[in-house]
Structure formats: C-alpha cells, structure tokens
N, C-alpha and C positions, 0 to 999 in steps of 0.2 A: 310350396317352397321345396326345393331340393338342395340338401345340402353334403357334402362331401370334403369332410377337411381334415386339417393334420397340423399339429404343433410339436416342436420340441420341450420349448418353453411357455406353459406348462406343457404337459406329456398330454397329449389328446389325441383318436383319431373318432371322429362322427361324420358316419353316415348313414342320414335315413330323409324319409321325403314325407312331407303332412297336407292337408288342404290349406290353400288361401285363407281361409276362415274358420274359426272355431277355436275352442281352449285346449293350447297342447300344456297338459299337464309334465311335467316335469320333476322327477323323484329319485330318491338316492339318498345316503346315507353322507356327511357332514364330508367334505373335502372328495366327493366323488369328480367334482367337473360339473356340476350345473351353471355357476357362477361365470364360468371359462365359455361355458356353451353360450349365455345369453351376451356376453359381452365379444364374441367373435362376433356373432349376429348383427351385433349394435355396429361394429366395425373400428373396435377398441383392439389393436394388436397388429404387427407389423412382422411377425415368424407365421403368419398362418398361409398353408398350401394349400390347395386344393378348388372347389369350386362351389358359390352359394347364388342359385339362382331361384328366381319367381318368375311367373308367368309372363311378367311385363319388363323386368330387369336382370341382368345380370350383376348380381352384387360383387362377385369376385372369379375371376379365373385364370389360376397362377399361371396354366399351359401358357394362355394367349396374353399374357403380361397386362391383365385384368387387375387393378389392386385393390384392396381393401381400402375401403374409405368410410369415414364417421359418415352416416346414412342419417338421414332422416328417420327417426321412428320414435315412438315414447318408450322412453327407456327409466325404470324406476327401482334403481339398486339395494339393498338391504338394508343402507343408513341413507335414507333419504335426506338429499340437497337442496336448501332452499338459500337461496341470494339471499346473506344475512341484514344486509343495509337495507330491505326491501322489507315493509309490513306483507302479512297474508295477502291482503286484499292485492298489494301492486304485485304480488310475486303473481296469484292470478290471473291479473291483467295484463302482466307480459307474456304469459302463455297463449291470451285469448288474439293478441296480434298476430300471432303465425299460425292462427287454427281456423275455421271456419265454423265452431262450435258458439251458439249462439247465446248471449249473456242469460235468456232464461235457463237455458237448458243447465249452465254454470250455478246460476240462482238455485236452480232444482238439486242440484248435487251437494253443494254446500249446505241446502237445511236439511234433506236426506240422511246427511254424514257428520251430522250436529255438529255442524262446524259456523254458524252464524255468530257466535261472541267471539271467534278467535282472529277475525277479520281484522280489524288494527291491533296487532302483535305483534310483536316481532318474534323469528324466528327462535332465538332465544327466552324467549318465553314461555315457549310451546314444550309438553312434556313429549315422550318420544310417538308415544299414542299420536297423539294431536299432529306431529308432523308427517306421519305415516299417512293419515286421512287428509291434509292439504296436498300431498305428494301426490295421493292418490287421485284426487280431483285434478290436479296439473296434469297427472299422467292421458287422463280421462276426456280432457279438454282437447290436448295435442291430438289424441287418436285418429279423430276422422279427418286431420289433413294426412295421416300417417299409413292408415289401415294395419299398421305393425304394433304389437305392445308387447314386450318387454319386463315383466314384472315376477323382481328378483326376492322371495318372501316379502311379500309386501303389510302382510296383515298381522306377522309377528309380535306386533305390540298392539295389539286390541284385543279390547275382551271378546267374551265368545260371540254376545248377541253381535257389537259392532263387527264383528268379522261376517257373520250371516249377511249383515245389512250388507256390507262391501260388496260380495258374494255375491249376491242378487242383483247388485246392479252392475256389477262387469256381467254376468250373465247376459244384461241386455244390449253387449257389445257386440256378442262373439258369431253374428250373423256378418258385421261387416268390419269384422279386424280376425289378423292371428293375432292368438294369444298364447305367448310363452308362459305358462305360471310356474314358476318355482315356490315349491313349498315342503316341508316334511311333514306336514296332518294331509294323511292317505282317504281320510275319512272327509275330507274341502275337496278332492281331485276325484273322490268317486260321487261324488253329490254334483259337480260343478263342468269337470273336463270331460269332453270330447274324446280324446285320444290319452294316452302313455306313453312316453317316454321315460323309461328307466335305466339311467347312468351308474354305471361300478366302473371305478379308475380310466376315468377318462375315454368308456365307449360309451355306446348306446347297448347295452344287455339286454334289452325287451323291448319291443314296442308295439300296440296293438289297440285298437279302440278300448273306449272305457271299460263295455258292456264286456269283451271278452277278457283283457285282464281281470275284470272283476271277479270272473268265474274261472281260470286258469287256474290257479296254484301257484304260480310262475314267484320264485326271486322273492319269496315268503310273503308275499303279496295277501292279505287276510280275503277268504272268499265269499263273497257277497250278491247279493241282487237289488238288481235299482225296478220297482215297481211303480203302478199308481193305484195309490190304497187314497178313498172319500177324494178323489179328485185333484191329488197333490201325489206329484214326485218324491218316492223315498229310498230309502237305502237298509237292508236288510242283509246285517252279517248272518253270516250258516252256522258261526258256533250261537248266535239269539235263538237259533230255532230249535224247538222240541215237536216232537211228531204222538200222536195219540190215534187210538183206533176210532172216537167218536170224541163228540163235542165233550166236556167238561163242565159242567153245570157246578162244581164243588172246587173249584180255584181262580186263585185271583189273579187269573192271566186271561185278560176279555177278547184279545185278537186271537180268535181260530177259524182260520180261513180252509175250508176243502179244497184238497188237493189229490194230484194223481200220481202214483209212483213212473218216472219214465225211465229212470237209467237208476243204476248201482253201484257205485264202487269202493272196495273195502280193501286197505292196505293200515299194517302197523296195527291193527287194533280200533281204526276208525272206519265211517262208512261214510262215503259223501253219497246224498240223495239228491239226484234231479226230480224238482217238481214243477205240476203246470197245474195253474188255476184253472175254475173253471170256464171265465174267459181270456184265456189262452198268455197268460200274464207266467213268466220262468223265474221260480223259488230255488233254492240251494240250500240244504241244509246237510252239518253235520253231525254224525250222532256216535256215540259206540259203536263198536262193532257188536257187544253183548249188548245194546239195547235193539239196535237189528232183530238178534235170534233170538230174544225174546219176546219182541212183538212179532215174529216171523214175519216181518214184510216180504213184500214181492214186487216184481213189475207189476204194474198198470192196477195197483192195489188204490184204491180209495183212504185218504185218513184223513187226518186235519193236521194241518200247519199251525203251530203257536206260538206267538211272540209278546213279549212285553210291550206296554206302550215306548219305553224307552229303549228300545230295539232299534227305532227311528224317528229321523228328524223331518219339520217341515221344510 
C-alpha cells in the first residue's frame, strides 16, 4: 500500500508505503493522528487530498478525480459497535454472510476468546472487555473477504493474559491481510508488529521495520532485542541487561547467556553495547558508562549477557 495524503480538517499530512501484508504497528502519543490515519484508510472523510493505492486498486486519487469511498475492509474502532437489537451470536452470523470464513473456523475463535456463554446476549449486556472480544472475532471473520484490517486499540479493555491470547491469534493473520494496529503498549508492537509507524501531529515521524526501531533510539522509543531463547520468540529491553566478566554461580539471575562485544557507544554517561550470541542471535544492552571502565570492556571481548526471567515474555 502507498499512501500519500493531506487533510485540513483534521490537520494531517501522511506519506509512507508498507507491504500487502503484515502488522503495521502504529504509535504515538494520545491525539497524534492515528485515529485520523486509520479512518482515511477505511474511507471515512470527504477533505482528504492526495492518493491511497494497493497493488490491485486504487483507493483514492484527488489529481485524476478518484474519490474516496467507504471501502470494503474490517475496520474495528476504539468503542466497538455491535447492532444493539441483535444477540452475539446473530451479530456473528451477519458478519459470516459477507465473509468466506468458515463457521468452524468462527466456532474456533469464539472458545479461543472465551466467548462461548456470551452468545445469546445482548449487546448490552456485555461488559466493555466482552465487547472488544465479540468485535474482535467480527473483525476477524470479515478479514479474509477483506485482506485489509483496520484495528483502532482494540485490546484496551482486556486483561493482560486475554490480550496475549488476542495477540497470538491475529498473529495468524498477518501472512494474508495488512494490519494497521493502533496501540500505546510499545511493548504488544515489539512482540507482535512487523513494521513502525510512528505519528507526532499528524505526520509520520519514523518508520522502519520492527527489528530496526527496536535497536534505533529513535522518538524515545525504549531499546530492545527480539531473540529466540528454548525455542520461543522474545523481547529483551537493554536497560534488563547486566554484563559480567564470567558466569555467576552466587546470584539469582539464572539467564547468562555468552556473548561477544561488537560495537560501543557511550554518550551522556551511558554505554549502549552491541552483542552477538554465540549463534549469531543480536543482544543490546545498556549499562553506565562507569560500569564500562570498570569492567574495562572492549571490542570483540567475551562476557555474559544477564537477564531476569521477567526480562521477557512468551
């Protein structure tokens, strides 16, 4: 997708270009213009300039009197809308008429999303949690007539595990949709997204794959490594890490992993260290700059990497 536009009302101008597929994370601080971004997309708005095209369509192009128009896509806004006259279950079943998503595959998402008692309910019924996770499955359902999704803070009102669970299964989307995710836990977009997308007043300020914002500094962005430690993907902030000259047999910090010094750099009193495992796996960590010159590191020095177990998630 390429996009290229401009609003007065609101004040926006975005342009940047992502792949067909995969989770474009989407970040910013409270009133940046994420909201504005995903609902141009959707083709909510009538002042917008400029041009939004995909491989197969052109969604807008103000030159050639191209207009925007409400587009097909699953689109799932902050306060999720459910047809109040309608129990769960029919609000489901009228998603499943314009989708090609097959009633088990629906069956699977709703016990997944512990949503099976909430099936004759009504809308009002439902606490905000509960509506966020029927929304989500609606969203979910529509996708693959869609390949577009749309999802404006969606997990907002779920506790931490049910947010994981959500997580994990749009994960098994993002092969055959884009996926806009707006969210503010940076720590869901570095476990989760693809890409970056970072919004301040209505631009696009950064954007870069996951792996490199994670390690940039950029836009106070916390610096990080995504590994695979016992056969699972994780997430490893630089301020978790401590560095030692050999293993530690007298502390209760059990992850010490060998490492290799590759790069250095020290500003303000800190030292950020580039590390590489032994099989070829890239750690980050931060440390003083007085812990530096007293452990006198060096390039291409040998030590151990050390973290907490809650350093990182599964």
């Amino acid at each position: 997708m390429i996009v290229n536009i401009q609003s007065d009302k609101p004040n926006y101008h975005y342009q940047f270009s992502v792949s067909d597929s995969g989770i474009i994370g989407v970040y910013g601080i409270s009133g940046s213009g994420k909201t504005s971004l995903l609902r141009a997309i959707a083709g909510f708005g009538d002042q917008i300039k400029g041009s939004i095209k995909t491989d197969n369509n052109t969604l807008l192009d103000s030159v050639h009197k191209i207009t925007l128009k409400v587009q097909k896509c699953s689109y799932m806004s902050q306060n999720p809308i459910l047809f109040p006259h309608w129990t769960v279950q029919e609000n489901l079943d009228f998603a499943e008429t314009h989708s090609v998503e097959s009633k088990k595959d629906t069956t699977d998402l709703i016990h997944g999303l512990n949503c099976s008692g909430l099936l004759n309910k009504y809308p009002s019924q439902l606490s905000g949690g509960e509506k966020q996770r029927i929304a989500f499955i609606r969203a979910l359902i529509c996708s693959r007539a869609t390949q577009l999704m749309l999802l404006d803070e969606p997990f907002s009102a779920l506790d931490i595990e049910m947010r994981k669970t959500a997580l994990n299964i749009l994960q098994q989307y993002r092969n055959n949709n884009l996926i806009f995710l707006v969210t503010h836990d940076i720590n869901e977009l570095y476990h989760y997204a693809n890409e970056l997308l970072y919004i301040d007043n209505g631009s696009i300020l950064y954007q870069d794959s996951m792996e490199a914002a994670m390690a940039s500094n950029q836009c106070h962005l916390p610096i990080a490594s995504k590994v695979i430690l016992d056969e699972k993907q994780h997430v490893i902030y630089a301020d978790d890490i401590s560095i030692s000259l050999k293993r530690q047999s007298d502390s209760s910090i059990i992850h010490q992993i060998p490492v290799t010094i590759t790069n250095i750099h020290s500003a303000k009193g800190l030292s950020i260290l580039k590390l590489i495992t032994h099989d070829k796996q890239q750690l980050i960590a931060k440390i003083t700059k007085h812990s530096l010159d007293t452990l006198q590191l060096t390039l291409n020095q040998e030590v151990m990497a050390n973290f907490k177990a809650t350093s990182y998630s599964k």
